[in-house]
C-alpha positions as a printed NumPy array, in Angstrom:
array([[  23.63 ,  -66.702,   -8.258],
       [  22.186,  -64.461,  -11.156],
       [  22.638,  -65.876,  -14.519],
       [  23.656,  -62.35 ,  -15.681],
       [  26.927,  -62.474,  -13.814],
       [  30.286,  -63.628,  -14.277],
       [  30.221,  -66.19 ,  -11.855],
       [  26.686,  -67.492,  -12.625],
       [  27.639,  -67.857,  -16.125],
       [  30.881,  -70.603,  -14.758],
       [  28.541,  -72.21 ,  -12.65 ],
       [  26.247,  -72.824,  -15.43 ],
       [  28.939,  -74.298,  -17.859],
       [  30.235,  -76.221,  -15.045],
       [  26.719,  -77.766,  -14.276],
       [  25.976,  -78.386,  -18.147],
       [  29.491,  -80.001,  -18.226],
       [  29.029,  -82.454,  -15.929],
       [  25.639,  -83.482,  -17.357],
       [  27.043,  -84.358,  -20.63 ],
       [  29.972,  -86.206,  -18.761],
       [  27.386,  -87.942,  -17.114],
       [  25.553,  -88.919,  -19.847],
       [  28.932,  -90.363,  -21.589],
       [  30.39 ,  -91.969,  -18.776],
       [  26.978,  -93.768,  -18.156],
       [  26.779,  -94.928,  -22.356],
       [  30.769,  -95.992,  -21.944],
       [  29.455,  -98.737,  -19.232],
       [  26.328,  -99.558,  -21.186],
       [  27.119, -103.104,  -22.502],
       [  27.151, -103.178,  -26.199],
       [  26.691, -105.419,  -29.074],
       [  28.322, -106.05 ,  -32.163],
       [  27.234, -107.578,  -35.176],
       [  29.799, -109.739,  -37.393],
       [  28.593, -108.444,  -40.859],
       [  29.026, -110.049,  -43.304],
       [  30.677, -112.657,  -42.357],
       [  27.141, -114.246,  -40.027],
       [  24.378, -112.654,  -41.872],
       [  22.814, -116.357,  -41.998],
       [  23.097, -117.196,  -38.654],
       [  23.136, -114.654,  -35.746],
       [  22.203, -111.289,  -37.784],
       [  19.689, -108.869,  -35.717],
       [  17.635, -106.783,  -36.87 ],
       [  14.792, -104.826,  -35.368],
       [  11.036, -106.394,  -36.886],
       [   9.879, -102.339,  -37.429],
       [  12.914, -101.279,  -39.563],
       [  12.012, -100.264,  -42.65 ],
       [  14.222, -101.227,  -45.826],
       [  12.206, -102.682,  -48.336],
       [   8.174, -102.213,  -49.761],
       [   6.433, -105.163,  -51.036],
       [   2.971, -105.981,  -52.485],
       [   0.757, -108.245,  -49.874],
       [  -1.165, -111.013,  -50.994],
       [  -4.508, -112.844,  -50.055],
       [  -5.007, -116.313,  -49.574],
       [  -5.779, -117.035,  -53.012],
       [  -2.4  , -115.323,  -53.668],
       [  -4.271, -112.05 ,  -55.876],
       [  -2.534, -108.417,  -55.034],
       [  -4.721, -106.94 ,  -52.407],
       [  -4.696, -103.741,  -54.24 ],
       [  -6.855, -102.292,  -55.782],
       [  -5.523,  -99.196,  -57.922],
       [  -7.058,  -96.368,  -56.045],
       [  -3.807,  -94.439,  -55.977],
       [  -3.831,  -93.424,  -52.879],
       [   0.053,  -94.209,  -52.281],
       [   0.723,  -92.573,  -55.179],
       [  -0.948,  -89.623,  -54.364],
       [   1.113,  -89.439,  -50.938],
       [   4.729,  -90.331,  -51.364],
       [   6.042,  -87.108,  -51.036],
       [   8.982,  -87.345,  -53.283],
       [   6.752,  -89.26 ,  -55.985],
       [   8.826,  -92.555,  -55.615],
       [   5.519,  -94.647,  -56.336],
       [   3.987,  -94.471,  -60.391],
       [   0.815,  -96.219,  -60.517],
       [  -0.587,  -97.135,  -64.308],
       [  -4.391,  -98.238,  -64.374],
       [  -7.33 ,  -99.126,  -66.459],
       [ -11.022,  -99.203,  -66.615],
       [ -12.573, -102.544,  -67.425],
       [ -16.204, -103.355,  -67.183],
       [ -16.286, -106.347,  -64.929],
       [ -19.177, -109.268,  -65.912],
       [ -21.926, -107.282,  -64.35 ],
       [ -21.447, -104.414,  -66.177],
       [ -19.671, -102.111,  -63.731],
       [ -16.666, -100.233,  -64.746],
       [ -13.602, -101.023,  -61.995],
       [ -10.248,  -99.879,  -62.127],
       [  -7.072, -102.281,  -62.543],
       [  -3.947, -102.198,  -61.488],
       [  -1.365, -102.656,  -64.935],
       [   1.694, -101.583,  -63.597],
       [   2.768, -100.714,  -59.433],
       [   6.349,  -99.028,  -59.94 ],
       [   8.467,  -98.256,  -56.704],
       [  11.912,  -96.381,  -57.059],
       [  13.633,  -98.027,  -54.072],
       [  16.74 ,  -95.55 ,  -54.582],
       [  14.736,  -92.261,  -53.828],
       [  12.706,  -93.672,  -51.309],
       [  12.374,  -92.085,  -47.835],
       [  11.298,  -94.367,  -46.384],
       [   8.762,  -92.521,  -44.491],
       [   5.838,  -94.972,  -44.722],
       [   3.205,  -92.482,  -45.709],
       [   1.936,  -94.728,  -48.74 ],
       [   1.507,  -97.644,  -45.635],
       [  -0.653,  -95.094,  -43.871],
       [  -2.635,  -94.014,  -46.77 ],
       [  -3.141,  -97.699,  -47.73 ],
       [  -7.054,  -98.539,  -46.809],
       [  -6.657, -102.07 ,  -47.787],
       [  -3.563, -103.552,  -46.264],
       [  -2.091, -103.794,  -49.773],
       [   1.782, -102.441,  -48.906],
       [   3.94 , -102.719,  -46.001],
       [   7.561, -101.959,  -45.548],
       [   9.887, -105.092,  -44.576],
       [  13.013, -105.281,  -42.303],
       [  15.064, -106.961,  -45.699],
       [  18.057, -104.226,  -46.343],
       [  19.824, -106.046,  -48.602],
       [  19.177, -104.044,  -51.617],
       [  22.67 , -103.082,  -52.938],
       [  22.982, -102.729,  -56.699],
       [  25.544, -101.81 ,  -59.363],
       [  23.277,  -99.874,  -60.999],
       [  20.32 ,  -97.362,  -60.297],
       [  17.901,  -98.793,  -62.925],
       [  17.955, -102.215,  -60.809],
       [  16.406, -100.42 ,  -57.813],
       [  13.091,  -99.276,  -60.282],
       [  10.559, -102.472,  -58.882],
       [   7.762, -103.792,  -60.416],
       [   5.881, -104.712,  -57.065],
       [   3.05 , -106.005,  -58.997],
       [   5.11 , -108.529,  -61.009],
       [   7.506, -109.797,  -58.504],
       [   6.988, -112.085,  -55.834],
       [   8.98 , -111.195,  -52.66 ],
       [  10.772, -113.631,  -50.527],
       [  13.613, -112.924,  -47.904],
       [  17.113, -113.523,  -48.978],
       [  18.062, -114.122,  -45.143],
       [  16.321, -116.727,  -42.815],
       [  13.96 , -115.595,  -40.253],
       [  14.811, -111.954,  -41.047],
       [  11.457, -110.947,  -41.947],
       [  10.752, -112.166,  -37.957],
       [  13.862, -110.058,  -36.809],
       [  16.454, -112.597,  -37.117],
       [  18.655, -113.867,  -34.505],
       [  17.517, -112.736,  -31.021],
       [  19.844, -110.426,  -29.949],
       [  21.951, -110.569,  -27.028],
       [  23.522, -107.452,  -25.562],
       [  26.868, -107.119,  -24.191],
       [  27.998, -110.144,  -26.501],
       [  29.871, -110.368,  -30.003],
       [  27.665, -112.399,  -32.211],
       [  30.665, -114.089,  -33.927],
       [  29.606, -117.492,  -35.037],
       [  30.127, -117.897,  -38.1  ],
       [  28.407, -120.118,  -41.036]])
C-alpha cells in the first residue's frame, strides 16, 4: 500500500504501534534492580566505575599535585567552572616555571562533561564515581582541589561498590 493513502497511513500507525508495545512489553519482563538508598549505602550500594560525580587532583608517588599550571582545563570547561591562579618563580637553575597557587572547581555549575580530563596532558584530574556531594549551601560546593586531599566517604565506591546483581533487591542493611 501507498503511504499517501488512507489505508497506508492505518497500516503505518498500526505497525509503529506495535513496535513500541514491543519494546515495553519486552523492558516490563527485563529483571530489574533496586537499590535500598540510604538505608545500605555502606554495604551493597552500586554504582557504575565511569560515572562521573566528583573531580579531584591526582597525586604522584611522592604525593606532589601532578599539575602543572598550564591552564589547559581552564581554558576548556565550557561554562568556566575551573579558575586557575598561577605564578612565575625562577626555579634553582635559573629558569622561570609556572606554579600552581590556587586550583578552584565550582562543583555546583559543573557539567560534568569531562572536557578539562581530555585537555589534561599530564594525568593531573579525573572525575570519580563519589556523588555524595549534597550541601546546605552553594559556597560549600566552591573546592580548593589543590588544598584538599580526597578520600571516599563510602567503601570500595571509588572501585564501583557492591557488585551488582540484577533482578534482586539489595536490601541488607548495616
Amino acid at each position: 500500500m501507498s503511504n499517501n493513502s488512507y489505508f497506508g497511513g492505518i497500516a503505518d500507525g498500526i505497525k509503529t504501534l506495535a513496535t513500541g508495545l514491543k519494546v515495553t512489553m519486552k523492558e516490563y519482563f527485563t529483571p530489574k534492580s533496586t537499590e535500598q538508598y540510604p538505608e545500605n549505602r555502606k554495604t551493597t550500594l552500586h554504582v557504575a566505575k565511569r560515572h562521573r560525580a566528583r573531580l579531584v587532583m591526582l597525586r604522584d608517588a611522592e604525593g606532589a599535585l601532578k599539575c602543572t599550571a598550564c591552564t589547559l582545563c581552564e581554558k576548556t570547561c565550557p561554562n568556566g567552572t575551573i579558575k586557575i591562579t598561577t605564578e612565575m618563580v625562577t626555579t634553582d637553575d635559573g629558569k622561570k616555571k609556572r606554579k600552581l597557587v590556587d586550583y578552584q572547581y565550582d562543583l555546583g555549575d559543573c557539567m560534568f562533561c569531562q572536557l578539562c580530563v581530555n585537555a589534561c596532558n599530564f594525568g593531573a584530574i579525573e572525575f570519580t564515581n563519589d556523588f555524595e556531594n549534597s550541601t546546605f549551601s552553594r559556597d560549600a560546593l566552591v573546592l580548593h582541589l589543590d588544598k584538599e586531599t580526597y578520600e571516599s566517604a563510602l567503601p570500595n565506591l571509588l572501585d564501583g561498590g557492591a557488585p551488582l546483581t540484577i533482578g534482586k533487591f539489595n536490601t541488607k542493611t548495616k
